[in-house]
Backbone as JSON Lines, residues from 0, in Angstrom:
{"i":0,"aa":"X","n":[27.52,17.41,-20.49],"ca":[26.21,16.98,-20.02],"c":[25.28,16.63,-21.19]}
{"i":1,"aa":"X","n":[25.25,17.38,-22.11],"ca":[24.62,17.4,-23.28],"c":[25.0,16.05,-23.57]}
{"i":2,"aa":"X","n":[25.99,15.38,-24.07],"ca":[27.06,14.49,-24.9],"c":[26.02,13.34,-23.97]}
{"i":3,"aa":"X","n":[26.06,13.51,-22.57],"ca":[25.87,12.01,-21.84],"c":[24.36,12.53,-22.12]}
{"i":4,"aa":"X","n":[23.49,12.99,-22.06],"ca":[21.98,12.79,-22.38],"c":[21.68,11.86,-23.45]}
{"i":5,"aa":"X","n":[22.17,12.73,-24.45],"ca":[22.35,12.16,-25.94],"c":[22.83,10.81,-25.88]}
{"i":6,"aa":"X","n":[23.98,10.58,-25.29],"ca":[24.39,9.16,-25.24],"c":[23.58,8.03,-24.61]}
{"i":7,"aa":"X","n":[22.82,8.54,-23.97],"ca":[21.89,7.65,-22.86],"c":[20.55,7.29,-23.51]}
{"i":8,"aa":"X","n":[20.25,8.72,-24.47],"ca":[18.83,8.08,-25.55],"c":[19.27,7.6,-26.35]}
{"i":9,"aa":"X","n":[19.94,7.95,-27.13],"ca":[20.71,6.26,-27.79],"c":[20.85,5.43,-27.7]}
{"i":10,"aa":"X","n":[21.26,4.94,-26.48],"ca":[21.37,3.52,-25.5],"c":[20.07,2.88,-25.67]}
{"i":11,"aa":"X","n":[19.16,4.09,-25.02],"ca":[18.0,3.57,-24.31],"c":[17.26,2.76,-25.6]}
{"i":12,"aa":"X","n":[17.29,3.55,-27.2],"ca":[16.39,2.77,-28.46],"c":[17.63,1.79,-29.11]}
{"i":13,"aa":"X","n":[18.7,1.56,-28.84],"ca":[19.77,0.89,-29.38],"c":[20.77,-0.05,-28.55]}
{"i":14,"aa":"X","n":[20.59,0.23,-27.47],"ca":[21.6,-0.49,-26.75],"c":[21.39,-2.0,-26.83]}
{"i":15,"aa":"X","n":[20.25,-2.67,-27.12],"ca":[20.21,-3.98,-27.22],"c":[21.23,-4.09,-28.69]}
{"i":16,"aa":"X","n":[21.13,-3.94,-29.75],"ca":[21.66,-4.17,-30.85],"c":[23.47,-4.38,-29.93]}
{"i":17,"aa":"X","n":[23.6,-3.61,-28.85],"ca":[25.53,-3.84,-28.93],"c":[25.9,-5.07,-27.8]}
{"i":18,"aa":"X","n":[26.83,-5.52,-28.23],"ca":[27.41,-7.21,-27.21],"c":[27.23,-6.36,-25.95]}
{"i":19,"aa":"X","n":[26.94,-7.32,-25.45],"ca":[26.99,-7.52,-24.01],"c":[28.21,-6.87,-23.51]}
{"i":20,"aa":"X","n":[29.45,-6.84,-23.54],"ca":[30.13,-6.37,-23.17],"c":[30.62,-5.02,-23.55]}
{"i":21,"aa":"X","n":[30.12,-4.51,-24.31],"ca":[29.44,-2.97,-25.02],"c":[28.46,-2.29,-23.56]}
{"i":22,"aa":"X","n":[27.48,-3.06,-23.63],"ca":[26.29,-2.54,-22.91],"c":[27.52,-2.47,-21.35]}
{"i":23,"aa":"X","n":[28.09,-3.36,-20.96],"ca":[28.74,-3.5,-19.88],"c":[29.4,-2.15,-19.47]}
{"i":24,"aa":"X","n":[30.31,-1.39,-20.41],"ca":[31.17,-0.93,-20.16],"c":[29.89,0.72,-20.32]}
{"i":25,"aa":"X","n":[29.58,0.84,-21.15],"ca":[28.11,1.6,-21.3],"c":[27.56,1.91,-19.84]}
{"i":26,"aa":"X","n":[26.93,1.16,-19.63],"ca":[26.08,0.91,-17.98],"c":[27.27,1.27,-17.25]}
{"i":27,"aa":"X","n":[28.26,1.08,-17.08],"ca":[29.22,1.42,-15.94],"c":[30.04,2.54,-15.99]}
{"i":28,"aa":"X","n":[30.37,3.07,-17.21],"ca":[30.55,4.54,-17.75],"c":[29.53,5.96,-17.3]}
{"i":29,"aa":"X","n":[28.11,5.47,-18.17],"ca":[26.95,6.21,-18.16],"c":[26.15,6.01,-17.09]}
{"i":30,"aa":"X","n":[25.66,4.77,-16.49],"ca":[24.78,4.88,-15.71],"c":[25.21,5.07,-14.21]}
{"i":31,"aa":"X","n":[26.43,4.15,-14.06],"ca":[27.28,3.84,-12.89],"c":[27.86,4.97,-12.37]}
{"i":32,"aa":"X","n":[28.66,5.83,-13.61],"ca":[29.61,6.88,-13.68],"c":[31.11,6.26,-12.59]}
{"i":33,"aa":"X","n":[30.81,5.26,-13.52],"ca":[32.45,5.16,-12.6],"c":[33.74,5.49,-13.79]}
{"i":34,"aa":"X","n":[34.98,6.33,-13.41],"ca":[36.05,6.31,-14.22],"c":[36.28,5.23,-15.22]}
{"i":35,"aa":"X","n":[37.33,5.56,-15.96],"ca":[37.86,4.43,-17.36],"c":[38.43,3.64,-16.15]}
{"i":36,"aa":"X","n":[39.82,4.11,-15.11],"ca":[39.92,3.23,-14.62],"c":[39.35,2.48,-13.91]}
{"i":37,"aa":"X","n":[38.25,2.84,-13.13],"ca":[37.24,2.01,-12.35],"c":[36.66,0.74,-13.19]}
{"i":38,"aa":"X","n":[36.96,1.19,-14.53],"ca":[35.88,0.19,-15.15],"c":[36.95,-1.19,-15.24]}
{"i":39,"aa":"X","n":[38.16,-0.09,-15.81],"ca":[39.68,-1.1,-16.39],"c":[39.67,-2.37,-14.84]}
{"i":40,"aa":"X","n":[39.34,-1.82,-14.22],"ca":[40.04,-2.55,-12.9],"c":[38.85,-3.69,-12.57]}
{"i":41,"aa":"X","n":[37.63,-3.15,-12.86],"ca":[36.44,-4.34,-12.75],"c":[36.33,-5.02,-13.76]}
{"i":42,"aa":"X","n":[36.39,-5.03,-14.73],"ca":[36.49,-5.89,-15.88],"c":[37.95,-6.15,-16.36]}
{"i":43,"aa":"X","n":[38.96,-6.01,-15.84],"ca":[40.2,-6.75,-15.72],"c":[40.75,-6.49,-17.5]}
{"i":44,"aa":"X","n":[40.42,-4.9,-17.82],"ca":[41.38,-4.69,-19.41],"c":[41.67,-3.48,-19.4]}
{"i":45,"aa":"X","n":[42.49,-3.17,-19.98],"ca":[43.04,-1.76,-19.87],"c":[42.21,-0.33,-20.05]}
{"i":46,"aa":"X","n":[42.99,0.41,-19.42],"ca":[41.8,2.04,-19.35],"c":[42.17,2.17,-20.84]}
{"i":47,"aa":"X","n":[42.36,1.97,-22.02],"ca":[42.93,2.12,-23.55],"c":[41.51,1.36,-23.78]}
{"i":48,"aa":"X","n":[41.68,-0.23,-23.47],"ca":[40.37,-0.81,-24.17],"c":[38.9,-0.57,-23.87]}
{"i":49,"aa":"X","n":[38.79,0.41,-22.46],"ca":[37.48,0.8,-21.89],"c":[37.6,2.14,-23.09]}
{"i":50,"aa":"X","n":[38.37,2.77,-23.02],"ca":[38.18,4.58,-23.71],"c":[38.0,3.95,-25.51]}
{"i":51,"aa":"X","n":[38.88,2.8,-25.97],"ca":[38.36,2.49,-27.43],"c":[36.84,2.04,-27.35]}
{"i":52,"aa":"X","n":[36.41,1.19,-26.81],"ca":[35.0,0.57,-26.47],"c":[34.05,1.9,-26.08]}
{"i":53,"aa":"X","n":[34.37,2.64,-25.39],"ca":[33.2,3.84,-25.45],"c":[33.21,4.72,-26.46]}
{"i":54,"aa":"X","n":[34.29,5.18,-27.19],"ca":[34.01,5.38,-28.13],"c":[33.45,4.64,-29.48]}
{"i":55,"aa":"X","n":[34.08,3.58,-29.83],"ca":[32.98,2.72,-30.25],"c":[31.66,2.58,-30.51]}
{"i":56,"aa":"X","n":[31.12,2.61,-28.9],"ca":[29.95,2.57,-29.22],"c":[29.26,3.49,-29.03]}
{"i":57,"aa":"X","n":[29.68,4.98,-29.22],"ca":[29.53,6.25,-29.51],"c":[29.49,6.01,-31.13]}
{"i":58,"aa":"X","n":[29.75,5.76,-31.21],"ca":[30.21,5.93,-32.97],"c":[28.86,5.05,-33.44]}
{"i":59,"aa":"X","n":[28.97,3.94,-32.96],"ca":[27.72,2.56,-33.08],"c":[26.7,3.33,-33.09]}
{"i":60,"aa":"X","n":[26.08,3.74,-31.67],"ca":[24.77,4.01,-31.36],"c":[24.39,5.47,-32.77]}
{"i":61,"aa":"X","n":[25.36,6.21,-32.56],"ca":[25.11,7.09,-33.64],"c":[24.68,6.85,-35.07]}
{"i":62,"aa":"X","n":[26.08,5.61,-35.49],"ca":[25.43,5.34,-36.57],"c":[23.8,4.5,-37.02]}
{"i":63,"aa":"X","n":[23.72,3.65,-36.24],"ca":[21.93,3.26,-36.17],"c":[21.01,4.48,-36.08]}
{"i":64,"aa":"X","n":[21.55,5.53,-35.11],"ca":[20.41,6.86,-36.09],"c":[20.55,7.2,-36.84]}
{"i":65,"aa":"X","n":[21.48,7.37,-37.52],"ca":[21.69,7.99,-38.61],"c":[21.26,7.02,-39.8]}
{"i":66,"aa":"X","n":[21.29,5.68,-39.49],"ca":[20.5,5.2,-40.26],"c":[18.94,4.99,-40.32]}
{"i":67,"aa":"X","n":[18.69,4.73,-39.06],"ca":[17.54,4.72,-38.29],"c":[16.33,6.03,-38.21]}
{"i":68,"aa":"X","n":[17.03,6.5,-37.4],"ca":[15.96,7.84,-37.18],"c":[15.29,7.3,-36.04]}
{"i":69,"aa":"X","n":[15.35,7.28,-35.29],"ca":[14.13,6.15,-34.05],"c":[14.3,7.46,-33.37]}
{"i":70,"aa":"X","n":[15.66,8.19,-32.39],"ca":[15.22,9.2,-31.53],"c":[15.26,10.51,-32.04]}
{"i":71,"aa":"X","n":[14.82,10.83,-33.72],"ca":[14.86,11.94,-34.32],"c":[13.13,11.9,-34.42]}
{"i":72,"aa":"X","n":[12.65,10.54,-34.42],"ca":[11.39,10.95,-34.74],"c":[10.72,10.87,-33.6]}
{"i":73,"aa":"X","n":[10.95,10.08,-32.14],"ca":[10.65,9.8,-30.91],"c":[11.34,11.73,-30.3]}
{"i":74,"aa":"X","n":[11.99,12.33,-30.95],"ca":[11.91,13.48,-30.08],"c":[10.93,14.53,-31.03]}
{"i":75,"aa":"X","n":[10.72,14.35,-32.34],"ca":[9.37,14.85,-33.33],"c":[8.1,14.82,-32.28]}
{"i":76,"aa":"X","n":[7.46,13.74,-32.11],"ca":[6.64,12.76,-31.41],"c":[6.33,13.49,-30.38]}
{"i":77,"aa":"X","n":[7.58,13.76,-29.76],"ca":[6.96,14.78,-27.82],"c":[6.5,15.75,-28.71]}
{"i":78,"aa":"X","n":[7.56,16.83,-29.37],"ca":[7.2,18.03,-29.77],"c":[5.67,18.15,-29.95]}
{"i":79,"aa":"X","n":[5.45,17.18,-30.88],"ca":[3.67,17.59,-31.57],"c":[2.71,17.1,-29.63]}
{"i":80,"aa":"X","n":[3.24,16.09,-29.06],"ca":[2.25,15.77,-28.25],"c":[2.37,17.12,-27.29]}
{"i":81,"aa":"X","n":[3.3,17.87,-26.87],"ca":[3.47,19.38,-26.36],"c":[2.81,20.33,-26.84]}
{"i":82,"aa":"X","n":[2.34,20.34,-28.37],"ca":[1.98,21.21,-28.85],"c":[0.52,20.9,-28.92]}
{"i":83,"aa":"X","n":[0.39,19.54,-28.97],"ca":[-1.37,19.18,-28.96],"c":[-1.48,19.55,-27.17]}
{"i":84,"aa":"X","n":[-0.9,19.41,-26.54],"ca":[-1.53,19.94,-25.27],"c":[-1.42,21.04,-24.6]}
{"i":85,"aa":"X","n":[-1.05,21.91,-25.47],"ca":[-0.8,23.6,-25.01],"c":[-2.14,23.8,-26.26]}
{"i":86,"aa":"X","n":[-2.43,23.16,-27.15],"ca":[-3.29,24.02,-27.94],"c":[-5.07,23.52,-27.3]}
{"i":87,"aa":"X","n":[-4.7,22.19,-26.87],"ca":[-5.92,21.6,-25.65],"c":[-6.18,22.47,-24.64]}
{"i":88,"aa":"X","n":[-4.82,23.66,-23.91],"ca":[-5.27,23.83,-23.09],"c":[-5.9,24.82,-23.03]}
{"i":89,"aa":"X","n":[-5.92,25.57,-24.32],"ca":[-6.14,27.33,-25.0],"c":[-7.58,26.85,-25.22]}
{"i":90,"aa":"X","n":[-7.94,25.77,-25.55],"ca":[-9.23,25.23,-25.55],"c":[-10.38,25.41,-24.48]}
{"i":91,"aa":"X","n":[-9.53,24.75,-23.64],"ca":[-9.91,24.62,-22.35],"c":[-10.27,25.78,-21.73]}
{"i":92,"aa":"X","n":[-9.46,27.12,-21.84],"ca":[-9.72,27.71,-21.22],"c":[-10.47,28.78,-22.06]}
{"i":93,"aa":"X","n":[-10.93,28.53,-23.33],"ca":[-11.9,29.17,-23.78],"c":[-13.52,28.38,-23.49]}
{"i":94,"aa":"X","n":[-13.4,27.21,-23.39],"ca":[-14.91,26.39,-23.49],"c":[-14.74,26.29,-22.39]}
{"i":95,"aa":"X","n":[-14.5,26.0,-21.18],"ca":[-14.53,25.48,-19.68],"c":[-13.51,24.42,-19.98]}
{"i":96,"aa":"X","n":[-14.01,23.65,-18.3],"ca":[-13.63,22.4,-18.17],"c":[-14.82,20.99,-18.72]}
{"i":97,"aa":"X","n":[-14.35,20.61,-20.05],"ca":[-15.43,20.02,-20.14],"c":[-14.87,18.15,-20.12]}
{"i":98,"aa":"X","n":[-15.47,18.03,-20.15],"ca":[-15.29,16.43,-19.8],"c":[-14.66,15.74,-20.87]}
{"i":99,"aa":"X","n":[-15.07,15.76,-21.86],"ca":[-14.63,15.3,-23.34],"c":[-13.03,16.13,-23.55]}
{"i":100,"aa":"X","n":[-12.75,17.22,-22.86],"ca":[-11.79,17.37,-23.09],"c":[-10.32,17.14,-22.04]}
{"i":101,"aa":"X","n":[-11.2,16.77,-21.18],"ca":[-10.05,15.94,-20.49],"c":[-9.57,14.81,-20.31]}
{"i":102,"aa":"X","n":[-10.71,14.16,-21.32],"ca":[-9.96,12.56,-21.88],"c":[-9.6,12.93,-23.22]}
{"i":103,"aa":"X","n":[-9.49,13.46,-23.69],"ca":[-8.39,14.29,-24.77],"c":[-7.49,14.2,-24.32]}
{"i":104,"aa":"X","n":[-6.8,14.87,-23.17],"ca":[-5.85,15.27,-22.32],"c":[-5.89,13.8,-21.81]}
{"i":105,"aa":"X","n":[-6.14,13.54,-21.62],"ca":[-5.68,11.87,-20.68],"c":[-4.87,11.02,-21.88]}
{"i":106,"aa":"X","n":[-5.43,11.17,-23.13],"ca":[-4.93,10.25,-24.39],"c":[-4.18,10.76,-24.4]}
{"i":107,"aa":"X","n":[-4.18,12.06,-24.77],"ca":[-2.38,12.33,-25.23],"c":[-1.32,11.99,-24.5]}
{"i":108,"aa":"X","n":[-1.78,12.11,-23.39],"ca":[-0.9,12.02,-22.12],"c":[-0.34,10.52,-21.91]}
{"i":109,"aa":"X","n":[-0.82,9.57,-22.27],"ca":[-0.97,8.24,-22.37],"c":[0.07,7.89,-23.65]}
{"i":110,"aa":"X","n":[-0.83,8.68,-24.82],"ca":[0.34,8.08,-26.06],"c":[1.84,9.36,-25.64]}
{"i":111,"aa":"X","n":[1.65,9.99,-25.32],"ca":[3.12,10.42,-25.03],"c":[4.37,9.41,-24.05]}
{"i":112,"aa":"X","n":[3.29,9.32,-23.07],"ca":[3.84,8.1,-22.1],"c":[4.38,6.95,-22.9]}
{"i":113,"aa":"X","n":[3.97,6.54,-23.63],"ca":[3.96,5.04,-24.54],"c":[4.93,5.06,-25.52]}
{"i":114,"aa":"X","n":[5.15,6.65,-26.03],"ca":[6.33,6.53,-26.94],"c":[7.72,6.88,-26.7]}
């Protein structure tokens, strides 16, 4: 379960970079969840060339983080926006509910959304 999370945020900041027929077998693996052979049989090539191709681009997507960093720093990114809004809310519940601080809370909430 872990393996397919991971594999899926990878996709999600990298998957344009792989052919089309990468993303194909990807989407119908991961998103679809259909078997190697399900895939072998819809795209008309062997359950060998679906299981080399997902690994592949296991290997692919990995290596662009590893060069990259995009979902090492996009999972940095939540952390601090989690931590700016647990320390907003210790705020909150020392000063009231004040207005200014719930468009605090609306921004963060916004740039978290956005990244």
């Amino acid at each position: 379960m872990e393996k397919t999370l991971r594999m899926s945020l990878l996709f999600d900041f990298y998957g344009a970079l792989l052919t089309e027929r990468q993303q194909d077998v990807f989407q119908l693996y991961f998103g679809d969840d259909l078997s190697l052979g399900e895939i072998a049989e819809e795209l008309r090539i062997s359950r060998q060339a679906v299981y080399d191709t997902l690994r592949r681009v296991g290997l692919i997507l990995e290596e662009f983080e590893a060069k990259l960093g995009l979902v090492q720093k996009h999972q940095e990114r939540q952390r601090i926006y989690e931590e700016l809004l647990t320390l907003l809310a210790q705020v909150r519940s020392r000063c009231g509910d004040l207005p200014e601080l719930a468009a605090m809370e609306e921004q963060i909430q916004k740039a978290r959304a956005a990244s």
